[in-house]
C-alpha positions in Angstrom: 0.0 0.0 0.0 1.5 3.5 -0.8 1.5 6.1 1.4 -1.2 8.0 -0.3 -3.1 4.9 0.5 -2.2 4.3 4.0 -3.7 8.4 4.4 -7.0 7.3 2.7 -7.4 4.6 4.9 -7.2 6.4 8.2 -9.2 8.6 7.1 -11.8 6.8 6.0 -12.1 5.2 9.7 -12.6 8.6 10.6 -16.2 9.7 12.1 -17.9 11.3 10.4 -16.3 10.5 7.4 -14.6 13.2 5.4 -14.8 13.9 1.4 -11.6 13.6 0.4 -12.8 16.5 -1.9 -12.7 19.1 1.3 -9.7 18.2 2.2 -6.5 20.3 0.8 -4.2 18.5 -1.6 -1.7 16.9 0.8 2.0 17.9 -0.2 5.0 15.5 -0.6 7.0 17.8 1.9 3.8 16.7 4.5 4.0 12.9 3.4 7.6 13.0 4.1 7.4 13.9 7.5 4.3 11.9 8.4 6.8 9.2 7.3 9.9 10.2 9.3 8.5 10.7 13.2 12.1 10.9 14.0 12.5 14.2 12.4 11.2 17.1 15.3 7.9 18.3 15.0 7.2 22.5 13.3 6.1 22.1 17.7 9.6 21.3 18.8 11.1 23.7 16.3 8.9 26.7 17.4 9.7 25.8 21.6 13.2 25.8 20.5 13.3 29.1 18.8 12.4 30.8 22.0 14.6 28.9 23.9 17.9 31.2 24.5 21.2 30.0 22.7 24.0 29.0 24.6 26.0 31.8 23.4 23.1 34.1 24.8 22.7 32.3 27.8 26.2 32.9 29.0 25.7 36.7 27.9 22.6 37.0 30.1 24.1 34.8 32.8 27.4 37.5 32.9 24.9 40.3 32.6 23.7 39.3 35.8 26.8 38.7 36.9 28.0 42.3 36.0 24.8 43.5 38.3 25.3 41.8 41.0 28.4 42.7 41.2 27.8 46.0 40.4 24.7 46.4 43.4 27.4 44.8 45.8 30.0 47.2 45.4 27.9 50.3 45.5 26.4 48.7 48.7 30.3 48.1 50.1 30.4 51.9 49.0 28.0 53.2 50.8 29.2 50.7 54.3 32.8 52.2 53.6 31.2 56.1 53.7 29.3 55.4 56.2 32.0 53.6 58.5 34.9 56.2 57.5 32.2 59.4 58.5 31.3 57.5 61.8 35.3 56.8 62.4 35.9 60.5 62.4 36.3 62.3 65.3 35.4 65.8 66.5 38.5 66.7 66.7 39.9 65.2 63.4 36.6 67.4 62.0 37.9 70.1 63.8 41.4 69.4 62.8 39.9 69.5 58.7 38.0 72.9 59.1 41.5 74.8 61.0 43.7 73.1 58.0 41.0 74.2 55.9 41.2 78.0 57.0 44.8 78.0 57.2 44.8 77.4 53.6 42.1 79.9 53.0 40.3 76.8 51.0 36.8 78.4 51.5 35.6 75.0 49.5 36.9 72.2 51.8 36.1 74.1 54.9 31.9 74.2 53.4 32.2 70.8 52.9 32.5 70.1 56.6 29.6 71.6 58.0 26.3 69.9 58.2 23.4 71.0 56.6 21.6 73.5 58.0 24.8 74.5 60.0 25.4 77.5 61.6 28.7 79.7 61.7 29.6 83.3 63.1 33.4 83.8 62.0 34.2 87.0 63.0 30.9 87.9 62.4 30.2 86.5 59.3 27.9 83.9 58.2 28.1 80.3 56.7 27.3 81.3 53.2 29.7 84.7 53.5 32.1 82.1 53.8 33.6 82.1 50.3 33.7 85.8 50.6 35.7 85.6 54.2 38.4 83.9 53.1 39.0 86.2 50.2 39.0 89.4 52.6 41.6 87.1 54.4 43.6 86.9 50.9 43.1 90.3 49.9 45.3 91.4 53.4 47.8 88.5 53.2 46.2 87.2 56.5 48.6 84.0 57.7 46.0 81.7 60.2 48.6 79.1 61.8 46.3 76.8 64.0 47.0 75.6 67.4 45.5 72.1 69.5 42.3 71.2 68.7 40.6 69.6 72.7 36.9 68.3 73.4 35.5 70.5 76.1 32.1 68.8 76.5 29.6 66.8 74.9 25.8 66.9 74.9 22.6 65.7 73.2 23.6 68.2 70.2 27.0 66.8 69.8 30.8 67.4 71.0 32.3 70.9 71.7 35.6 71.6 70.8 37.9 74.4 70.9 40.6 75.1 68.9 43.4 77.9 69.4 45.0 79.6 66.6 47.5 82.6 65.9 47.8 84.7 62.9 49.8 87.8 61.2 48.7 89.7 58.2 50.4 92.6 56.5 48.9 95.0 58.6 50.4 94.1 61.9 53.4 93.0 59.8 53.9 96.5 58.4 52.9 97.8 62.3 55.4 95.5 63.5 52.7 94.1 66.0 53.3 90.3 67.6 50.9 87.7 66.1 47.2 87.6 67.3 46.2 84.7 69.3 42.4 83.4 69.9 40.3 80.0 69.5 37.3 79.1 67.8 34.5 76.8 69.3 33.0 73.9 67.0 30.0 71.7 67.7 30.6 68.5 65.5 27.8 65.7 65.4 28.1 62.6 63.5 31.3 63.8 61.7 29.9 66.9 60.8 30.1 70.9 62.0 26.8 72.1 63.3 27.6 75.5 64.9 31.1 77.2 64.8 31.8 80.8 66.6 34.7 82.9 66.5 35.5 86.7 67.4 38.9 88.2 67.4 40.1 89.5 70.3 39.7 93.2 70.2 42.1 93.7 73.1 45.0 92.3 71.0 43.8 93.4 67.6 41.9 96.7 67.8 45.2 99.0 67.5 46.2 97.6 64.3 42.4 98.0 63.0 42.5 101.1 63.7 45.0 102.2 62.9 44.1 100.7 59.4 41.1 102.5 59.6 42.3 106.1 60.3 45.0 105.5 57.8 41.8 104.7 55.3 40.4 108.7 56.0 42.9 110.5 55.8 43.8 109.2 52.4 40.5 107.4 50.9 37.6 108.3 52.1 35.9 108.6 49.1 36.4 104.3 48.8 35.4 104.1 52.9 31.5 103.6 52.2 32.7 100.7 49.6 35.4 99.3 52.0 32.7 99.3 55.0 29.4 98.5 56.1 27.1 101.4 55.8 27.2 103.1 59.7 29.8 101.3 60.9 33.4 99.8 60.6 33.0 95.8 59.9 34.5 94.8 56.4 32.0 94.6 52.8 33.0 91.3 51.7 31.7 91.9 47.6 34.0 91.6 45.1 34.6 95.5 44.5 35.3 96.1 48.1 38.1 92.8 48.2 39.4 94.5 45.2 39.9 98.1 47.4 41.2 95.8 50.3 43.9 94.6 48.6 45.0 97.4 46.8 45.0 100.1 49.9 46.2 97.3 52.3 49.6 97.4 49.5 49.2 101.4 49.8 49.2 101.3 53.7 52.6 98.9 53.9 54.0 100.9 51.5 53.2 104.4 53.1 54.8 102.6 56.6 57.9 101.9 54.8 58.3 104.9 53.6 
């Protein structure tokens, strides 16, 4: 029996029976597979085209990889930040910010303080900071710092005082010994929350004075850009630093004279 004949037969078991007639012409391709079950099925061949290659697997497989990894070191990251902030102590803080001000790096001494921090520096506030420091430049001011000691610690952190000394060109030019004084810094979890600091006027207040009268007599048409309006404490905008520097060169000049 051919295979043609074999077809017709099941099919004519079939119930109900089926005209040949509706059925579509049955291809040799078809025959050839109904006769060869060993070949895989259009089934098998369309489950294994959505199955992933072994070339892709190991792609996807070092994909993850490459995450995993990845999330692990960022977590390690963030344990090594955490651990290296909670290692520091108020005094090493403390430490950073006089470094910091002794190199009149108005950046890295920002960077200490917490958010929401508080400062008074001579006066001046945490975001006249910048400004500050390039008053202190504009007069050649010298900060060398001193010990750094914890004086007490409370709910809102660790206090600790740190003595400094510093020269500029005035009292260089006045001849005048270097200015000692000490700042007090509250540091919390690493971090400066409150920092105050006011020259001592007993030591200091000759030399800004006589700074000041020196500024009169010769330029007092540049004293309401130099200084507050009403009083004596510095403008720290970049037109005054500008004046600073160039009548604190005119003042050592005049004393050398």
């Amino acid at each position: 029996m051919t295979n043609e004949d074999h077809i017709v037969a099941l099919f004519a078991k079939a119930n109900p029976v089926p005209s040949l007639d509706l059925l579509d012409p049955v291809e040799a391709l078809d025959i050839e597979r109904l006769t060869h079950p060993s070949e895989r099925s259009s089934a098998m061949t369309d489950v294994e085209a959505i199955q992933p290659k072994k070339g892709e697997r190991q792609s996807g497989s070092r994909l993850l990889l490459g995450l995993a990894v990845a999330v692990i070191a960022f977590i390690a990251l963030g344990i090594f930040v955490t651990k290296e902030n909670a290692a520091a102590t108020p005094e090493s803080v403390a430490n950073a910010y006089m470094e910091a001000r002794e190199d009149l790096d108005s950046e890295t001494a920002q960077s200490l303080f917490a958010e929401g921090a508080t400062m008074s520096e001579e006066g001046f506030t945490l975001p006249q900071l910048p400004g500050l420091f390039s008053w202190y430049q504009a007069s050649n001011w010298n900060w060398t710092p001193g010990e750094c000691t914890e004086a007490s610690t409370g709910p809102k952190g660790t206090l600790v005082r740190c003595s400094y000394e510093f020269e500029n060109d005035w009292t260089r030019a006045l001849g005048h010994a270097a200015v000692t004084g000490n700042l007090q810094l509250q540091v919390s979890e690493g971090e400066i929350t409150k920092l105050t600091s006011a020259l001592d006027t007993g030591q200091f207040g000759d030399v800004w004075e006589g700074f000041l009268t020196w500024m009169i007599e010769n330029h007092p048409d540049d004293f309401d850009q130099m200084y507050v309006s009403g009083g004596t404490a510095p403008l720290i905008d970049p037109t005054s630093i500008a004046l600073w520097e160039q009548h604190t060169e005119e003042f050592v000049a005049s004393l050398e004279n």
